[in-house]
C-alpha beads as a LAMMPS data file, in Angstrom:
LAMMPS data file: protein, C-alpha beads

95 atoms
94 bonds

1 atom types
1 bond types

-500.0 500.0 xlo xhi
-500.0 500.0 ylo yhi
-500.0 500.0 zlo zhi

Masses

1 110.0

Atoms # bond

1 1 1 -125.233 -195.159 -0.458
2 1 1 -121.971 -196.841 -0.242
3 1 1 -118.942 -196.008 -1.399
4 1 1 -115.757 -197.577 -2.764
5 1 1 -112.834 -197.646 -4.587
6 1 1 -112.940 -199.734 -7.720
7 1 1 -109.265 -201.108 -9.615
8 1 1 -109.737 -200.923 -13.004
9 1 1 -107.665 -200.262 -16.262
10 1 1 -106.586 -196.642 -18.379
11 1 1 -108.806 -198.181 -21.019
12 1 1 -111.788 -198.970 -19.390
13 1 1 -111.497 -195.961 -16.687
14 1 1 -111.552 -193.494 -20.197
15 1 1 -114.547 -195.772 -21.868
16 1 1 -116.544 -195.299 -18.431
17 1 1 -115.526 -191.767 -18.299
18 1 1 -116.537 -190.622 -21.920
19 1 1 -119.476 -192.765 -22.194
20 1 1 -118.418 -195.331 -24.576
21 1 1 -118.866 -197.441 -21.950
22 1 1 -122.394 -198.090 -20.217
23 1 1 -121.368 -201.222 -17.756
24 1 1 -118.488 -202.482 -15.733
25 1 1 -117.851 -206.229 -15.586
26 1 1 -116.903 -207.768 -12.481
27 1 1 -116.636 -212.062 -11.599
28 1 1 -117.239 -211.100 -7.733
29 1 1 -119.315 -207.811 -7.746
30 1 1 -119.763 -205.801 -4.317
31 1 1 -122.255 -206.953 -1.950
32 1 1 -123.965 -203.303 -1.454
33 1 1 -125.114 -202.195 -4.302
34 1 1 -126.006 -199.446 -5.921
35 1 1 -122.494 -197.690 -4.714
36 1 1 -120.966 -194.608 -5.611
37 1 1 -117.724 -195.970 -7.011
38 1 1 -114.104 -194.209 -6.980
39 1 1 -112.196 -195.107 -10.393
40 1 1 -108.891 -196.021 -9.246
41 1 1 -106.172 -197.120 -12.305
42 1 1 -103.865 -199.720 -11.628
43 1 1 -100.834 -199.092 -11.633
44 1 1 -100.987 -195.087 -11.362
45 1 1 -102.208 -195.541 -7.384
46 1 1 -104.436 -192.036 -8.602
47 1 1 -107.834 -191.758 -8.598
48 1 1 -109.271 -190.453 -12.018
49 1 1 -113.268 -189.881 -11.455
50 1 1 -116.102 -191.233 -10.233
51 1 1 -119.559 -192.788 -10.698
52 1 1 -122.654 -194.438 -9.966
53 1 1 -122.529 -198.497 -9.842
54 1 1 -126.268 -200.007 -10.363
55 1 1 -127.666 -203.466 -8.821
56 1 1 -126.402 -206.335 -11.273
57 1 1 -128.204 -207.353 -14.505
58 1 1 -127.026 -210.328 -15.340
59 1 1 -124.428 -212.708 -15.812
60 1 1 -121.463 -213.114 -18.865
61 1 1 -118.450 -214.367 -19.820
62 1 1 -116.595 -211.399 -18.498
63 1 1 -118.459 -211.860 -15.201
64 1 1 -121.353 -209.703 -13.711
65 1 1 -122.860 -206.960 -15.379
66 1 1 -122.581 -203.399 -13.287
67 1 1 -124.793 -200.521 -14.703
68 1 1 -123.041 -197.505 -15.054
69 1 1 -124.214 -193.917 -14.056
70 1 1 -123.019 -190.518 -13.123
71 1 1 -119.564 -190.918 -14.555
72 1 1 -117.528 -188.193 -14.001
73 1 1 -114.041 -187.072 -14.538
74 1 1 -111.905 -185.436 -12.065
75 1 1 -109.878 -182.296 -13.603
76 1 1 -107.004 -183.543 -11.948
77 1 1 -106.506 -187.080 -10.666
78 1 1 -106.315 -187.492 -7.192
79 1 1 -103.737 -189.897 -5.117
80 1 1 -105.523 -192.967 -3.411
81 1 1 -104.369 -191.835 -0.305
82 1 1 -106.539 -189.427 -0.157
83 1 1 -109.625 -192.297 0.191
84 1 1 -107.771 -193.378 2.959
85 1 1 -106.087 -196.708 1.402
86 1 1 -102.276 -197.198 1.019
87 1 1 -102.563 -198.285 -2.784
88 1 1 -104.815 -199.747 -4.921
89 1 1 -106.983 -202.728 -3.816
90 1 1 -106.931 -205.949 -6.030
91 1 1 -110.739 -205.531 -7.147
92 1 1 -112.635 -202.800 -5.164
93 1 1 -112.253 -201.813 -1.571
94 1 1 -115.304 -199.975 0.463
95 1 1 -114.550 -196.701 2.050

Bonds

1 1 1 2
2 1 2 3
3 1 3 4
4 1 4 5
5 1 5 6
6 1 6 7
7 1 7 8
8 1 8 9
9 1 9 10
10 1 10 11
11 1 11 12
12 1 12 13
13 1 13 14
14 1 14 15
15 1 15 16
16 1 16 17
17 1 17 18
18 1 18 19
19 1 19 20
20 1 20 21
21 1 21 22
22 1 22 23
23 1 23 24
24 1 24 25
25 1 25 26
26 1 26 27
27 1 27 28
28 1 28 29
29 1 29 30
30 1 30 31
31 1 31 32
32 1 32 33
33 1 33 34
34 1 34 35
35 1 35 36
36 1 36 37
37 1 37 38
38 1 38 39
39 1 39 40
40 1 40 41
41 1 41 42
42 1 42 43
43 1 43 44
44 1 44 45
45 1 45 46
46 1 46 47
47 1 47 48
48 1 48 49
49 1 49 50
50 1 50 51
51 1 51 52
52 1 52 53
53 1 53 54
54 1 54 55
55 1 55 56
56 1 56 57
57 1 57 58
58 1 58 59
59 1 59 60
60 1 60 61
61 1 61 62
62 1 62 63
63 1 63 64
64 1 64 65
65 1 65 66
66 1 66 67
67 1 67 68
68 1 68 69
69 1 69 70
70 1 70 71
71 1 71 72
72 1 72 73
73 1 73 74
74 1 74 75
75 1 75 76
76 1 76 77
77 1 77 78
78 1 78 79
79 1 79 80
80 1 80 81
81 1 81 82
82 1 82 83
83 1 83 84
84 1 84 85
85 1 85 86
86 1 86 87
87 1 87 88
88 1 88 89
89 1 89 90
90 1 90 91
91 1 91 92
92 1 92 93
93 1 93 94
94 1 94 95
């Protein structure tokens, strides 16, 4: 399985996280999918948790539609540097 690290908001990070949340939307999705995906917040340059990004399901206006599984929350968030990456990537970076 892959593995990346995915930019994404505070908001949508905690909606993944808690399960509020079942998809992530994305207008150019990654190429190997499913991918075990690194939630990285912008602007933070930390790391907050983790999950499970399906094969896309379809198209909408907020772009492709990402399945979301295995969400889980780090107890303490962990700096992007430690993924081997200098800060945060514009949209997702593989690792």
């Amino acid at each position: 399985m892959e593995k990346l690290v995915l930019a994404i908001t505070a908001e949508h990070a905690d909606a993944l996280l808690d399960g509020t949340r079942a998809a992530d939307h994305r207008t150019s999705p990654p190429a190997h999918l499913p991918a075990k995906a690194y939630l990285a917040v912008v602007g933070t340059g930390t790391v907050v948790g983790e999950c499970v990004l399906g094969e896309r399901s379809g198209r909408t206006k907020a772009g492709w539609t990402l399945p979301v599984t295995k969400a889980r929350r780090y107890k303490r968030p962990r700096p992007v540097a430690d993924f081997g990456l200098q800060k945060i990537p514009r949209s997702f970076r593989y690792v």
